[in-house]
C-alpha positions in Angstrom: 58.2 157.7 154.0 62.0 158.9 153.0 62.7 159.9 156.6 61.4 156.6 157.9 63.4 155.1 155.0 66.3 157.2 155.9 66.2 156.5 159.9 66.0 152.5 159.0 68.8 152.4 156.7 70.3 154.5 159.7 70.0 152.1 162.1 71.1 149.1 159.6 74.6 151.0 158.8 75.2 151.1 162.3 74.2 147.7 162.9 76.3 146.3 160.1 79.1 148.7 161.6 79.0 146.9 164.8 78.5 143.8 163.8 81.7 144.3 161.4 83.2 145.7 164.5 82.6 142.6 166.3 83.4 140.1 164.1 81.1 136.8 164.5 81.3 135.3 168.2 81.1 130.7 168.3 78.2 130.2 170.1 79.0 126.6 170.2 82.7 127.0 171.4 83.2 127.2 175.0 85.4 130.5 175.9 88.0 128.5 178.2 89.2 127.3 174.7 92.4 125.6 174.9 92.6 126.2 178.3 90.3 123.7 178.9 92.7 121.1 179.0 91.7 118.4 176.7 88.4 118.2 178.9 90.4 118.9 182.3 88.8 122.2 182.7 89.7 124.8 185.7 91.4 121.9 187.5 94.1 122.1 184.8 95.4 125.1 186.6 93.4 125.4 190.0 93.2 122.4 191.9 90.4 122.0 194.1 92.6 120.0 196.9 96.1 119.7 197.9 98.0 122.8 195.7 99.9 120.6 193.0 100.0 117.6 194.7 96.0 117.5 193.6 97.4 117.3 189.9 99.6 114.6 190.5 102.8 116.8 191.2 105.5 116.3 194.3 106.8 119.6 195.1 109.0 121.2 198.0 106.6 124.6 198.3 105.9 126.3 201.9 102.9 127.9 199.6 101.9 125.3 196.9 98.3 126.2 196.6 97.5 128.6 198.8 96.7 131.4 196.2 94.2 130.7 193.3 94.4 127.3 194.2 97.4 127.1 192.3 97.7 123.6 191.3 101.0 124.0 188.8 104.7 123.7 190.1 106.4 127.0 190.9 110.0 126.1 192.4 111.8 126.0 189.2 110.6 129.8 188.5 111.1 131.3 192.2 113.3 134.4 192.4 114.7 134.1 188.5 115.4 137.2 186.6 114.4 137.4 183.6 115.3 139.3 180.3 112.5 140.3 177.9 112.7 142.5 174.4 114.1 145.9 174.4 115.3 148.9 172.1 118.7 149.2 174.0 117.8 152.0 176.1 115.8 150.4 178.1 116.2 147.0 180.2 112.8 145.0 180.2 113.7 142.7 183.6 111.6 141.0 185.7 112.9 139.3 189.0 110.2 136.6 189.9 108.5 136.1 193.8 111.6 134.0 195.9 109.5 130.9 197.2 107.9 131.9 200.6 107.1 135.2 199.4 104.2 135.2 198.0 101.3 137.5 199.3 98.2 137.7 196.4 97.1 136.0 193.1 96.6 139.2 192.2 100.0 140.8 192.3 101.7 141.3 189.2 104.6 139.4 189.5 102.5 136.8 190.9 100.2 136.4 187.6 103.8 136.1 185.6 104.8 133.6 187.9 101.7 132.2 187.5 101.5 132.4 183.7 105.2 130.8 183.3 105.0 128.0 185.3 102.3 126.3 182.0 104.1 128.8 179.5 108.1 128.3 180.2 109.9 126.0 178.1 113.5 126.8 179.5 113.2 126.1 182.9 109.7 124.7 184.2 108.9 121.3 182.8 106.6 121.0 180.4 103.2 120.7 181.4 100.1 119.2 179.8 100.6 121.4 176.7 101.3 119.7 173.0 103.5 123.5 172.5 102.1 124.8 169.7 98.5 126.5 169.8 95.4 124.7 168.5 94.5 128.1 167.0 96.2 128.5 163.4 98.1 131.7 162.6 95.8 133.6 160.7 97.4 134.5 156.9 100.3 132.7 157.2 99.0 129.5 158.5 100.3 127.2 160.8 100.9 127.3 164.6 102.5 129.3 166.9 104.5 128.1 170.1 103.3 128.3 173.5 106.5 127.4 175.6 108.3 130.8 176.2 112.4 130.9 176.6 112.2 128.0 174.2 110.5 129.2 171.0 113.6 129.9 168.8 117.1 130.1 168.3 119.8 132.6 167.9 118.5 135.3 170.6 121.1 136.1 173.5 118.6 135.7 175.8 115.4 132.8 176.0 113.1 135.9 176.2 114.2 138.6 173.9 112.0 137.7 171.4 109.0 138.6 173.7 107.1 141.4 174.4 108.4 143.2 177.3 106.3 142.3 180.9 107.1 144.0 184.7 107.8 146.9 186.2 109.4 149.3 183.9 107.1 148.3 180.7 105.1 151.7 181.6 102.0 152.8 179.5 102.3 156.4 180.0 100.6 159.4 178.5 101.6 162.1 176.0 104.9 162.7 174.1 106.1 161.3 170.8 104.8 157.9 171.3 101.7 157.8 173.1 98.4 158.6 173.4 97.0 162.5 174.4 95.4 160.7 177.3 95.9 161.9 180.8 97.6 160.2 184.1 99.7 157.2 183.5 102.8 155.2 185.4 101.6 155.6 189.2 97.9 157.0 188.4 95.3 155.7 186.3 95.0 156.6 182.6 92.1 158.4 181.1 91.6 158.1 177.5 88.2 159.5 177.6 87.9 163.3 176.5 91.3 163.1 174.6 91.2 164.3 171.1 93.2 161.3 169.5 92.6 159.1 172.1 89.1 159.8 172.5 88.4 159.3 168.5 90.3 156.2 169.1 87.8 154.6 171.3 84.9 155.7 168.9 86.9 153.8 166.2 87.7 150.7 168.6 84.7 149.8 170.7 86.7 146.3 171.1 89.3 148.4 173.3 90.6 147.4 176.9 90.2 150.8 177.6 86.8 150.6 177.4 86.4 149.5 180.9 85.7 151.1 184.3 82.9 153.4 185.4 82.6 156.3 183.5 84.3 154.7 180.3 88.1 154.8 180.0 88.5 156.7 182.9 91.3 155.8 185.1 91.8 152.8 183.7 95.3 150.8 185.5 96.6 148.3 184.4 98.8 145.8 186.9 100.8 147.4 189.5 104.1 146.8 189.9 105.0 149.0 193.5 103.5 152.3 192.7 103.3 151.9 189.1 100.1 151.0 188.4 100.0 151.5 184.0 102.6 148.8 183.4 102.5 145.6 181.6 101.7 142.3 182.9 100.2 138.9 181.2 96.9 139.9 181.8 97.2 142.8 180.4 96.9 141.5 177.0 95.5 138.3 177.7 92.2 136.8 179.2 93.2 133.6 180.9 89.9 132.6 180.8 88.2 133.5 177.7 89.5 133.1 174.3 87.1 134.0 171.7 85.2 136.5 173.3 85.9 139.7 175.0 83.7 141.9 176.9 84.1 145.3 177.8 81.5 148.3 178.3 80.6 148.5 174.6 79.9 144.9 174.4 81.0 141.6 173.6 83.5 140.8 170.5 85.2 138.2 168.7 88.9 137.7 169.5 91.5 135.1 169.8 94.5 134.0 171.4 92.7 135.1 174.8 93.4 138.6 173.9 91.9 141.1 175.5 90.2 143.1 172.8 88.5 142.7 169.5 91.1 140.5 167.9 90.5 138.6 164.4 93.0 139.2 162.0 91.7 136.1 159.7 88.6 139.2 159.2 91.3 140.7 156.3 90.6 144.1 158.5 92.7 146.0 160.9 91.3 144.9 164.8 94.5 143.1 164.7 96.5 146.6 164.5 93.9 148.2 166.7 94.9 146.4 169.4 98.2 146.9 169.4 97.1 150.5 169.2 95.5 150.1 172.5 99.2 151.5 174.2 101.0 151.9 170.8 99.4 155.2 170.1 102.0 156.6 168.0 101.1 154.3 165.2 97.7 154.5 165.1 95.4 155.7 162.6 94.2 158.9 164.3 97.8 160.5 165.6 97.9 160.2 161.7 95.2 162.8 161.3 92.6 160.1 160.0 90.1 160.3 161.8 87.3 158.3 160.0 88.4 154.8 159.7 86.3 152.0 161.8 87.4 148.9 163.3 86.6 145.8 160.7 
């Protein structure tokens, strides 16, 4: 009777665990969200017919629609450079497809391209957005804004307050600041097997590395040339789902379409865990504790 006992409380720790883990996912909510448009739906960025023209837009573009059925204006975006965060030793730019140029929805540059031409506020016109989110800042309250390059004052550039995108915002592996995972910048990383990193994913079911076949085993992330662990939008975000993410270990609560178990509102520390996800230095387990669970 106590080992039955002991195997059922077992088995309710560890579903308590992982339903902490995952937070508690709408069922009445559809996971577009926001990006629904108002009731619009995928037509708010893919238009069945006729590239941008299908949503109502006149534009001078050899390519308009051709990829993803893109149905959002591009031209003001072709071939800019742009400027994101840095630390001063290193130079975050991004130099966007010139119009003609274009050759997949799934290149990297592309999908920023892509991205900015809802999300710019300095030099695409506003779209169909209201430019705050309709999710409130958890803690702190109130909304966030959605129009980059035209989200605040005082920076020297319209993107330096924003997390660094492109080519040479490499995930890499080892050294001061990362994880002690294996490959990274032109291979695939492996988190699986690492000491750290290993315990990490243990602690973090919710984790993007959790993908692939094994598990977290050479896992890229958007390829930029040869580089294939750098940072793009989709990196961090699910364009299409934002309240539930799916990896291997399951499905989990999140918001902001990010890509990972994400719901700071909890009081726990998902939202820190997934930052974690490349920022290894500062995570829990590189700290020698080993023991604390995602909540």
């Amino acid at each position: 009777m106590k080992k039955t006992m002991l195997v059922l409380f077992a088995v309710v720790a560890a579903t308590s665990l992982a339903m902490a883990q995952a937070g508690t996912i709408d069922q009445n909510t559809d996971v577009l969200g926001a990006h629904l448009g108002y009731g619009r739906g995928c037509i708010m960025c893919h238009a069945p017919h006729s590239g941008p023209a299908g949503n109502g837009k006149s534009v001078n573009d050899s390519q308009a629609g051709e990829f993803a059925l893109w149905g959002q204006d591009l031209t003001p975006l072709y071939g800019k450079t742009l400027t994101f965060s840095g630390d001063g030793a290193n130079t975050y730019q991004v130099t966007l497809p010139a119009q003609g140029t274009l050759t997949s929805a799934h290149d990297a540059n592309t999908i920023i391209l892509f991205c900015l031409s809802c999300h710019d506020g300095n030099v695409a016109p506003a779209t169909h957005m209201t430019g705050t989110t309709v999710e409130t800042l958890p803690v702190v309250g109130g909304n966030a804004p959605t129009f980059l390059g035209k989200d605040g004052t005082g920076a020297t550039n319209p993107y330096q307050n924003d997390h660094p995108v492109g080519g040479n915002a490499i995930v890499n592996c080892g050294g001061k600041y990362n994880w002690d995972c294996t490959g990274g910048n032109t291979t695939g990383i492996t988190m699986a097997g690492a000491t750290h990193g290993g315990q990490f994913l243990t602690n973090y079911p919710g984790s993007f590395w959790n993908t692939g076949t094994p598990n977290a085993t050479n896992i890229t992330l958007a390829t930029f040339g040869t580089t294939v662990t750098a940072v793009t939008c989709t990196t961090c975000h699910d364009q299409h789902s934002m309240t539930v993410f799916t990896n291997n270990s399951g499905s989990f609560a999140t918001s902001f379409f990010i890509r990972g178990n994400y719901v700071p509102q909890t009081g726990g520390n998902n939202a820190a865990q997934f930052c974690r996800n490349c920022h290894g230095a500062e995570s829990n387990e590189l700290h020698g504790v080993n023991g604390v669970p995602t909540t």
